[in-house]
C-alpha positions in Angstrom: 23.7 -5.9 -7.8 21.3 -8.3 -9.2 17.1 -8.8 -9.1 14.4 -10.5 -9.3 10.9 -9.7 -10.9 8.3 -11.9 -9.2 4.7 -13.0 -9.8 2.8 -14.4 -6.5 -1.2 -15.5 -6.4 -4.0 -16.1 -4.3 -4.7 -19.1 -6.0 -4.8 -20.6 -9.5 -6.0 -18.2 -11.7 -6.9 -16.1 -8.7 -5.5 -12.4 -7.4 -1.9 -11.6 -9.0 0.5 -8.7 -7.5 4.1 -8.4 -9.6 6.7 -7.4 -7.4 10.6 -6.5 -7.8 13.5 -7.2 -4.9 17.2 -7.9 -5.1 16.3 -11.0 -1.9 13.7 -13.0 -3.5 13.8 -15.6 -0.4 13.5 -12.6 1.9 10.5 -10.7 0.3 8.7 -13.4 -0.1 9.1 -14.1 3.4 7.6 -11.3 4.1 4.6 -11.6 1.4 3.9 -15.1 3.0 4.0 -13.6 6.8 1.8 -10.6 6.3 4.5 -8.2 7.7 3.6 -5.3 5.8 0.2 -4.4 5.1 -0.8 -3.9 1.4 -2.1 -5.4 -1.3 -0.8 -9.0 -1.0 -2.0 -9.1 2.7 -5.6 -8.1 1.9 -6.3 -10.1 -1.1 -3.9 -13.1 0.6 -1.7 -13.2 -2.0 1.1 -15.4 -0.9 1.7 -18.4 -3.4 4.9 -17.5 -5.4 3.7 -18.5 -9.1 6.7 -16.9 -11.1 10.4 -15.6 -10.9 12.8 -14.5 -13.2 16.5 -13.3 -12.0 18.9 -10.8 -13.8 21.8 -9.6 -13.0 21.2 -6.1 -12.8 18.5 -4.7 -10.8 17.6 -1.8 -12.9 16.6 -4.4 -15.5 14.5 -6.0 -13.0 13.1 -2.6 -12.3 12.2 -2.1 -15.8 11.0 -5.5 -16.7 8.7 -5.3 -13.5 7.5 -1.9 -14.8 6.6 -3.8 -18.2 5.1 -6.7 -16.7 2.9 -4.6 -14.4 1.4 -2.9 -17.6 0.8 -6.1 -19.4 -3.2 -7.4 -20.2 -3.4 -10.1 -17.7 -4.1 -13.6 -20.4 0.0 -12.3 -20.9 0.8 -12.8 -17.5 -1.2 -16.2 -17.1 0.7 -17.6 -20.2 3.7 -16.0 -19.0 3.2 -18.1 -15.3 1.9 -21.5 -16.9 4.9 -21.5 -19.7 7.4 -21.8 -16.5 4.9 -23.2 -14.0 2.1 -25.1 -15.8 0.6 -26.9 -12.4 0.6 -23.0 -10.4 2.7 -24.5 -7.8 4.5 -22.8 -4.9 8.1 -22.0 -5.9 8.8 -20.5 -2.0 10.2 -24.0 -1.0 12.2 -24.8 -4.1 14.0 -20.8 -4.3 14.7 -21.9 -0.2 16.9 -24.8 -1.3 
C-alpha cells in the first residue's frame, strides 16, 4: 500500500503542519473542511504547499517522521524547489 507525506500552510510563508495518509485527495478534504479539530483547524491551515508519493507507506511514515524534525528554512526550500509560487495543489491532485 502506498503514501503520501504532505506539507499544507496557512499562507505563504505562514503556519506549516506535515502530515502522512495513504488518500491524499481525501485527507486533505478533510484539512480543507475542518472536520477534525486540531492543529490545521485552529491555525487554518488548509492550502496544500507540498506532496511527495511512495509506494510504500512505511516509507512515507518515516520520511514524515524526518521532515517533521527538520529546521523549518529546510522545509521552506524543500516547498519552493517543487512549488516556487506557494500555490494550492488540492485542485491539480483532484484531476
Amino acid at each position: 500500500m502506498g503514501g503520501y507525506v504532505y506539507i499544507l500552510a496557512s499562507r505563504k510563508n505562514g503556519t506549516l503542519y506535515t502530515g502522512v495518509t495513504s488518500d491524499l485527495q481525501g485527507r486533505i478534504w478533510e484539512h480543507r473542511e475542518g472536520i477534525t479539530a486540531g492543529f490545521t483547524t485552529k491555525y487554518d491551515v488548509r492550502h496544500l504547499v507540498w506532496y511527495r508519493d511512495y509506494s510504500d507507506i512505511r516509507d512515507a511514515i518515516d520520511d514524515e517522521k524526518r521532515i517533521k524534525r527538520w529546521r523549518r528554512k529546510w522545509k521552506l526550500s524543500l516547498i519552493e524547489a517543487m512549488n516556487p509560487q506557494w500555490r494550492d495543489l488540492y485542485e491539480e491532485i483532484c484531476r
